[in-house]
GUPA-542453 format. One line per 3 residues: number of its first residue (from 1); for each residue x, y, z negated of C-alpha. Coordinates in pm, whole numbers, plus 50000, padded with zeros to 5 digits. Example, Ala and Ser with C-alpha at 12.3 -4.5 7.8 and 13.67 -1.06 7.14 Angstrom:
# GUPA-542453
1) 51230:49550:49220 ~ 51367:49894:49286
//
This chain:
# GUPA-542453
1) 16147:53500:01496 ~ 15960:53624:01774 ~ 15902:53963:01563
4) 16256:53986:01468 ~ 16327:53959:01825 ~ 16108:54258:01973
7) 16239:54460:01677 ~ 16625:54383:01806 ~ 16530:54443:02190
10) 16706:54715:02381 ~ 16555:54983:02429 ~ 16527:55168:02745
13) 16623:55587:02752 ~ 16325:55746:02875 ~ 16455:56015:03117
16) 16567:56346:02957 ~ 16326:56597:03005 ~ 16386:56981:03219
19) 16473:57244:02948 ~ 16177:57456:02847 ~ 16455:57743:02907
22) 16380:57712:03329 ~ 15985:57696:03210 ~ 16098:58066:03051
25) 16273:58209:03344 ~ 15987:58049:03606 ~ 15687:58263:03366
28) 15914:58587:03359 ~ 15950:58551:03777 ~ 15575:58545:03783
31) 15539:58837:03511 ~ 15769:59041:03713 ~ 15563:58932:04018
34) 15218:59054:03885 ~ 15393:59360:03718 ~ 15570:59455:04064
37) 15174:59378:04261 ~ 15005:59577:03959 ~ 15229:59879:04047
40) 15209:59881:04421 ~ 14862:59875:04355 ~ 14861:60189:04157
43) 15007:60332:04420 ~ 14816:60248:04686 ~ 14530:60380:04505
46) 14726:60682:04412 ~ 14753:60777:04775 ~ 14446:60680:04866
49) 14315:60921:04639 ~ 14542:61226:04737 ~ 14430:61093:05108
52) 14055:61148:05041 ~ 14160:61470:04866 ~ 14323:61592:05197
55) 14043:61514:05383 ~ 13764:61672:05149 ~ 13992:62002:05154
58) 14011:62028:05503 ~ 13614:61984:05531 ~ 13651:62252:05269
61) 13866:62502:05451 ~ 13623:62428:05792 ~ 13296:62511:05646
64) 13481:62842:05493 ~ 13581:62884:05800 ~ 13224:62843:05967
67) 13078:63060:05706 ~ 13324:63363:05752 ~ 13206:63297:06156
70) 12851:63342:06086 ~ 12914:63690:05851 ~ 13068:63826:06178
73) 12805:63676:06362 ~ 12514:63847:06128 ~ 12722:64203:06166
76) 12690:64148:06551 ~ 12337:64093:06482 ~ 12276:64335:06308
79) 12474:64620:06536 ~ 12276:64509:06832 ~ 11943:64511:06607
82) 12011:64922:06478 ~ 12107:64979:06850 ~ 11778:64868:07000
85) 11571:65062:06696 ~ 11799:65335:06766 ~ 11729:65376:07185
88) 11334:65264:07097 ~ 11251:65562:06860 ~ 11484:65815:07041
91) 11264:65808:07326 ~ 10967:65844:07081 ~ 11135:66146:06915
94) 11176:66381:07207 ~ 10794:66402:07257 ~ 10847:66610:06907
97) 10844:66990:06984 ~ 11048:67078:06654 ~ 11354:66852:06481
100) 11332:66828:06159 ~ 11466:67008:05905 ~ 11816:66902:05750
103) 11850:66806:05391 ~ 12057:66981:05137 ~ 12271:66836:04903
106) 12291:66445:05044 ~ 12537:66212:04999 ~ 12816:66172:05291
109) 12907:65801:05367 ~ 13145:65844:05611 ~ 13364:66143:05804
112) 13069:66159:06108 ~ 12777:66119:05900 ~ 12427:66287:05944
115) 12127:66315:05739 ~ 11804:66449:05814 ~ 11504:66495:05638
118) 11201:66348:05754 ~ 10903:66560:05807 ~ 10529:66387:05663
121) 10420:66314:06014 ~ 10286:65984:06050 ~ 10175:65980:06416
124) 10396:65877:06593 ~ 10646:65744:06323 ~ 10970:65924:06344
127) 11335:65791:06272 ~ 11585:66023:06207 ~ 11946:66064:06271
130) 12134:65700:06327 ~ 12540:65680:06291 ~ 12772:65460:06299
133) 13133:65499:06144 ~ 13407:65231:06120 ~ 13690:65350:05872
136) 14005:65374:06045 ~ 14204:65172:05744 ~ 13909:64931:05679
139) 13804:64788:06000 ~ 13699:64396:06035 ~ 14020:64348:06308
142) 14213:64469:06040 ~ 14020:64211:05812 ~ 14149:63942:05971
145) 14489:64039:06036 ~ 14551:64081:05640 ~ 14829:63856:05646
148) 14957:63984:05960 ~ 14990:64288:05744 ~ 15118:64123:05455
151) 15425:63960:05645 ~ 15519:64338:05803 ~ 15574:64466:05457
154) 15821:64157:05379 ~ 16172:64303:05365 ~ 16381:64082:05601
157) 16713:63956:05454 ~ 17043:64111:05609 ~ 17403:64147:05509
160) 17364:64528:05483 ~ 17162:64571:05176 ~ 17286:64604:04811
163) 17187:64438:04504 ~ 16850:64609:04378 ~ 16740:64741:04737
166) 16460:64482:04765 ~ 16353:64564:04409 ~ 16399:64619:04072
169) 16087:64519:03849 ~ 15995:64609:03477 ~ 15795:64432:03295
172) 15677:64588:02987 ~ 15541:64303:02671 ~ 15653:64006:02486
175) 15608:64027:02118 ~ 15678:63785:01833 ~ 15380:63565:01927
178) 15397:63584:02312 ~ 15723:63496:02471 ~ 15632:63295:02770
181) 15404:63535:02961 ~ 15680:63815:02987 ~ 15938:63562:03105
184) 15664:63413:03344 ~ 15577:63774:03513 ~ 15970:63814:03503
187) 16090:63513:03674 ~ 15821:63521:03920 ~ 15885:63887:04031
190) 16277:63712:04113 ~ 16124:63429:04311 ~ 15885:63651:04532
193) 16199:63822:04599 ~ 16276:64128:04407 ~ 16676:64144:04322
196) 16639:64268:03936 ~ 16357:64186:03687 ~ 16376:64387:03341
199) 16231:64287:03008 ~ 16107:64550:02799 ~ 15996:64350:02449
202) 16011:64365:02097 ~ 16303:64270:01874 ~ 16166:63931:01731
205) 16063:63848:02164 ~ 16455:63964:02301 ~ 16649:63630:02177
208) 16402:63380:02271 ~ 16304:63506:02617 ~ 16690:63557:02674
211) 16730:63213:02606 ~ 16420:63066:02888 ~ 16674:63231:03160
214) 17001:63403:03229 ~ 16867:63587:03524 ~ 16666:63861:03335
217) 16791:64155:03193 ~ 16603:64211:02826 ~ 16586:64525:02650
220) 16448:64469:02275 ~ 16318:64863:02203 ~ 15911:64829:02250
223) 15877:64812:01875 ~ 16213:65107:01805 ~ 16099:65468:01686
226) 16212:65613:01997 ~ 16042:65288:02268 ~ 15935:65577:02503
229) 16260:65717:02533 ~ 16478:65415:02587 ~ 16195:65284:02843
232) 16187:65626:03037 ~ 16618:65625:03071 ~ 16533:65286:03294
235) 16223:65423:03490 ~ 16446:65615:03754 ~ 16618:65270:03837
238) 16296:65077:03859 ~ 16031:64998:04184 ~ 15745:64942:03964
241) 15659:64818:03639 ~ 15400:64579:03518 ~ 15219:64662:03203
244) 15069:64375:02958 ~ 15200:64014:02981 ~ 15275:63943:02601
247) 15196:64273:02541 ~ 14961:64195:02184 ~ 14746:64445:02052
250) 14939:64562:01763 ~ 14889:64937:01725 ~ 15229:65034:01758
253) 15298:64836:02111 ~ 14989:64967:02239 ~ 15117:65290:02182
256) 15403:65275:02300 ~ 15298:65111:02631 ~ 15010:65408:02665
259) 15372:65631:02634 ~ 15542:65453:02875 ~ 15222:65409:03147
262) 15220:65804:03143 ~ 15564:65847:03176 ~ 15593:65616:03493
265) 15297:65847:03636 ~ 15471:66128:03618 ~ 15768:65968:03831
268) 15512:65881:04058 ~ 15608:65430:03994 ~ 15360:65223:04102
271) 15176:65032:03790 ~ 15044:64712:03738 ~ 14831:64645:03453
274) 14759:64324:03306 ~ 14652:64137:02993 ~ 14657:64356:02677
277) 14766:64637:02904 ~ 14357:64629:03042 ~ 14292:64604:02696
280) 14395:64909:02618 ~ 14297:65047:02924 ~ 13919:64992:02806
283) 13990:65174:02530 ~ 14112:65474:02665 ~ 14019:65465:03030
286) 14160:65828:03108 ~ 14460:65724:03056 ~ 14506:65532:03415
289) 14198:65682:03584 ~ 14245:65870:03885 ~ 14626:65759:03946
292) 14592:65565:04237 ~ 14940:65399:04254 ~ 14790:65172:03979
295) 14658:64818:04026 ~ 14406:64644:03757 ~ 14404:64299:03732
298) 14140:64156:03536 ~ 13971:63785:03502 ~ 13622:63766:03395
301) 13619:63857:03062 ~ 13860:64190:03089 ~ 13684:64290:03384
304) 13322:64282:03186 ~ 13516:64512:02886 ~ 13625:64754:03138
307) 13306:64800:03356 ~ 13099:64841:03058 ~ 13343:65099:02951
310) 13318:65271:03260 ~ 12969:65261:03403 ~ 12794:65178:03078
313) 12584:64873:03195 ~ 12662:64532:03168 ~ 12766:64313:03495
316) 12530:64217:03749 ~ 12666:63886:03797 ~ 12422:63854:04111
319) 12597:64148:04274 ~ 13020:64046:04216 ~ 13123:64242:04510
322) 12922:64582:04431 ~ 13022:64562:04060 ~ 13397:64515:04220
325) 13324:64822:04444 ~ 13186:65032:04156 ~ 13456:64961:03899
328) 13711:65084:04135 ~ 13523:65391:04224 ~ 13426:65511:03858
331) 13852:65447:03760 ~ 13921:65696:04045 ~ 13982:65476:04367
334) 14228:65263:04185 ~ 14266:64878:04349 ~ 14142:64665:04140
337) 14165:64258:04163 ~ 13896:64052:03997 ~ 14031:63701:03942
340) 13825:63417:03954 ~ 13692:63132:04158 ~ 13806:63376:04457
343) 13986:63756:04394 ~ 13773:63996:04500 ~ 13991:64296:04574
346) 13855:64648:04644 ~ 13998:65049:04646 ~ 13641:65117:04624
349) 13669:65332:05008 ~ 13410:65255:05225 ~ 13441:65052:05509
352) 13170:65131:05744 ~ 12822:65319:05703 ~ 12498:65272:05857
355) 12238:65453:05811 ~ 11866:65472:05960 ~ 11603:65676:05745
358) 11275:65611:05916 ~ 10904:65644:05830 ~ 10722:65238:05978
361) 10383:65172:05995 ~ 10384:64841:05812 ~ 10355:64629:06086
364) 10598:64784:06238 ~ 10824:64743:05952 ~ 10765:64361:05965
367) 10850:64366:06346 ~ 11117:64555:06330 ~ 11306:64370:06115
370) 11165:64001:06079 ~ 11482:63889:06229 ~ 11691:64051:05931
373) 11496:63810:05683 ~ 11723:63514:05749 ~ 12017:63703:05709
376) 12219:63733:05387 ~ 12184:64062:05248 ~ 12187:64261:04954
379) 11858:64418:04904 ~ 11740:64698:04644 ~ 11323:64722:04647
382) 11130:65021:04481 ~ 10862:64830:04234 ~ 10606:65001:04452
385) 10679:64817:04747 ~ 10514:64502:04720 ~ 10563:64346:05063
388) 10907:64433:05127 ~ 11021:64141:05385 ~ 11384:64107:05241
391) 11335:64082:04930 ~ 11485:63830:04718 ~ 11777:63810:04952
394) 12098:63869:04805 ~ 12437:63937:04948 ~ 12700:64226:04980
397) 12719:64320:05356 ~ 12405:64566:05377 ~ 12167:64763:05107
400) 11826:64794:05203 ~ 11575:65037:05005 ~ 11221:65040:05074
403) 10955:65319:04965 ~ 10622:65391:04996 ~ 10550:65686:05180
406) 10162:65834:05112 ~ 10035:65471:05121 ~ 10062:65414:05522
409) 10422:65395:05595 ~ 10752:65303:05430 ~ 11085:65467:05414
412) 11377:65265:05509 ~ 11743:65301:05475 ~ 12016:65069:05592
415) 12380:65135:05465 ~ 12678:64931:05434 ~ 12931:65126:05157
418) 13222:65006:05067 ~ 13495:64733:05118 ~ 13588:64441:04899
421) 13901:64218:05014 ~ 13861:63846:04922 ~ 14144:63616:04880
424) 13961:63276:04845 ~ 14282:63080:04950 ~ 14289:62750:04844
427) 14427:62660:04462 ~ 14280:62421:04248 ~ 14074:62357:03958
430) 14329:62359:03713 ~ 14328:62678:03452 ~ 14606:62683:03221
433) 14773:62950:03062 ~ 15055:63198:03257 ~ 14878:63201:03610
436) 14784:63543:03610 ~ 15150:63631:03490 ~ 15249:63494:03811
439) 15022:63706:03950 ~ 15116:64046:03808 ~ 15466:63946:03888
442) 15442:63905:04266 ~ 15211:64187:04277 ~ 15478:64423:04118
445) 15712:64319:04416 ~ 15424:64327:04685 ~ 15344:64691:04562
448) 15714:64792:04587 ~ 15747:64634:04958 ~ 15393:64785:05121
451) 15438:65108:04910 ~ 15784:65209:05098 ~ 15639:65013:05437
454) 15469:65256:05528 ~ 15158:65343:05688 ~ 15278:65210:06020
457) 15334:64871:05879 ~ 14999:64846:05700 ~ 14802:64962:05996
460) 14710:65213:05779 ~ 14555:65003:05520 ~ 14594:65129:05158
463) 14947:64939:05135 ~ 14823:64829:04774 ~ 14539:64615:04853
466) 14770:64441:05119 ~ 14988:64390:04819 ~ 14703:64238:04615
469) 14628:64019:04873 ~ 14962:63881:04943 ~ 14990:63820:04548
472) 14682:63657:04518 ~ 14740:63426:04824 ~ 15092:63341:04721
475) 14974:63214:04343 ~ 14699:63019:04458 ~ 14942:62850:04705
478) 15168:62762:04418 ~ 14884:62706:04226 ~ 14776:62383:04509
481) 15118:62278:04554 ~ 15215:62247:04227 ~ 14852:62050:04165
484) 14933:61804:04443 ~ 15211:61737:04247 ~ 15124:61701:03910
487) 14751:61684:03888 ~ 14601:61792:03517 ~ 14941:61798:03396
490) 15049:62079:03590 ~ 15145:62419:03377 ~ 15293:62754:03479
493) 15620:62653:03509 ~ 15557:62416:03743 ~ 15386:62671:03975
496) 15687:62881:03938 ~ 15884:62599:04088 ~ 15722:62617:04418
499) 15700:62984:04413 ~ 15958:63008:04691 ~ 15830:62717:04930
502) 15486:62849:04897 ~ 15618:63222:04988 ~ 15814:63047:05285
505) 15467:62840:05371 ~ 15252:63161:05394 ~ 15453:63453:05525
508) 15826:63342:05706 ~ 15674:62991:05909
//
């Protein structure tokens, strides 16, 4: 009974239990918790990171900054060093009944520039003729006004102008295969600032680039019979044309582009040559050379095919500058911009010229210029001088050549020759494809602007290198804004995009 009686006992309700639903919602609460901490974690290491970025490229810009101070420094330096060599010996020299005869056929640096010949005398050494000439277009004030210069050429923006006044740009390439760098070069020339950007591509090219923008104006005929002549009915209207982006190297093109690049000499239109357009160039170098409205603007690899087809030698990659200097010369004084880690941008004129021949004991030599060997120069030493005490040094401000002279004394020269522009604005690491269509685009407005500036507004600076400079600048701006923005991801277009806060950034703030 007693079993039957626990079996028939009520039973008590234990207490209903919380639904595991609110156990659900509680565990999502903390998921969306960690998830919302996880992401403001991100960020904060996100701008940490663009923080330390900051601050390592303003350490970056200062020691730049320092090291363009001690150049100027070292030309001081130097100045004062020729000057005190120069008042030492002249005081020697007058001792000398006779001067010494002059030398036929030698090489004039500058406007003012004398050469003597030295006579074999060794007691007391004798140093010739000393002069020194600063170029009136290249001198260091104007150096570092360059963007001074750049923002005098900028057109300002009035009511009174009509459509097409601040430019009208051609760009001449864009085949089947390239699309993109045309309409890159294109669009870019309208964002610098230029009021009409034309297309002048093949038939396949005309749809698709039509189709990246409304704002160009596209002219399928580079592959037609007759390219030339539909090209040359447009050159009267046009500021300057750009040769190359999406050009290709199909026979035909290249043909007709060598047509149309001698046709826009004739009318006198500044030229920019990129791309396959430099190819070509290489080929037949006579076919720019000598026309000095033209710009070249090659990256490494162009620039090696064109100075071996010019000078016959391969690149001295310990000498970028000279090579620079050299290229320009041997293509007829045309500006030429090598791109690269910074644009190196020369007309191949000289900037100033020093000169000092002189026959030096060897001690002498030593004494005389001991304090040049910590100085950065670029040095050229004869085999048989063994003892030469700068060599090894290698820079572009000053060319030193030692000889021997009868096995007692040593000939030196001194001479500074020419004039390379660099743009090493700040841009970033990243290299895609399309930047140096950017480039040829701005330039092709930049030329138009400093061409009809005029010499007043240039300072008289070749208006084309202040051109090439403002180009350069303005991409690798867009270039680092762009990269603050999107990192590795970044592309062309993107730099396109800040094309017009980088131009305000530079030249109108």
């Amino acid at each position: 009974m007693q079993g039957f009686k626990e079996v028939n006992a009520p039973t008590i309700t234990p207490p209903l239990s919380q639904p595991k639903r609110s156990k659900k919602r509680h565990t999502n609460l903390t998921l969306d918790k960690m998830m919302e901490k996880f992401l403001q974690q991100s960020m904060d290491t996100d701008e940490k990171f663009y923080r330390f970025e900051e601050q390592r490229l303003k350490i970056e810009d200062k020691r730049r900054e320092a090291e363009h101070a001690r150049e100027l420094q070292m030309l001081q330096m130097l100045g004062q060093m020729l000057a005190g060599i120069s008042s030492t010996v002249s005081q020697r020299s007058q001792s000398i009944p006779a001067s010494p005869p002059r030398r036929a056929n030698h090489r004039s640096y500058a406007d003012n520039f004398n050469y003597n010949a030295m006579t074999a005398t060794l007691s007391p050494p004798i140093v010739i003729e000393r002069s020194f000439s600063l170029h009136r277009t290249h001198t260091l004030k104007d150096m570092e006004n360059i963007f001074q210069l750049v923002r005098n050429v900028i057109p300002p923006l009035t009511g009174k102008k009509h459509k097409g006044q601040d430019g009208r740009i051609g760009i001449v390439g864009g085949c089947r295969e390239y699309t993109g760098a045309p309409y890159f070069a294109a669009i870019t020339a309208l964002k610098v600032g230029a009021d009409l950007s034309h297309v002048f591509c093949t038939k396949d090219a005309a749809t698709v680039i039509k189709s990246y923008s409304p704002e160009l104006i596209v002219h399928p005929v580079l592959d037609s019979p007759n390219a030339i002549h539909e090209v040359e009915k447009w050159l009267p209207r046009l500021h300057s044309v750009v040769i190359g982006p999406g050009l290709g190297r199909d026979e035909v093109l290249l043909e007709n582009a060598k047509g149309i690049i001698e046709k826009s000499k004739v009318k006198g239109i500044p030229i920019i040559i990129d791309a396959d357009g430099l190819w070509l160039i290489s080929q037949q170098p006579s076919l720019i050379q000598g026309y000095q409205r033209a710009i070249l603007t090659p990256n490494y690899m162009e620039f090696s095919r064109l100075y071996e087809a010019m000078l016959r030698d391969p690149v001295d990659s310990s000498d970028h500058h000279g090579c620079v200097l050299r290229l320009s010369q041997a293509m007829g004084n045309l500006t030429v911009v090598q791109k690269g880690e910074r644009d190196l941008i020369s007309d191949g004129e000289k900037a100033w010229s020093t000169v000092v021949d002189s026959l030096l004991y060897k001690d002498e030599l030593h004494h005389a210029l001991g304090s040049l060997s910590t100085m950065t120069l670029l040095t050229e030493t004869y085999p048989d001088c063994e003892d030469c005490p700068l060599a090894g040094k290698n820079k572009s401000i000053l060319h030193v050549l030692f000889t021997k002279h009868k096995e007692k004394a040593v000939s030196v020269k001194y001479f500074c020759d020419g004039h390379v522009l660099v743009c090493s604005h700040e841009g970033s690491s990243r290299r895609c494809g399309g930047q140096g269509d950017l480039l040829s685009g701005s330039l092709g407005v930049m030329a138009h602007w400093a061409f009809v500036a005029g010499a007043e507004k240039t300072n008289g600076q070749n208006p084309f290198l202040v051109a090439a400079f403002g180009a350069c600048s303005l991409t690798r701006q867009s270039n680092h804004q762009a990269f603050q923005k999107f990192g590795r991801s970044m592309t062309a277009s993107d730099m396109i995009s800040e094309v017009g806060t980088a131009f305000n950034k530079l030249f109108e703030t």
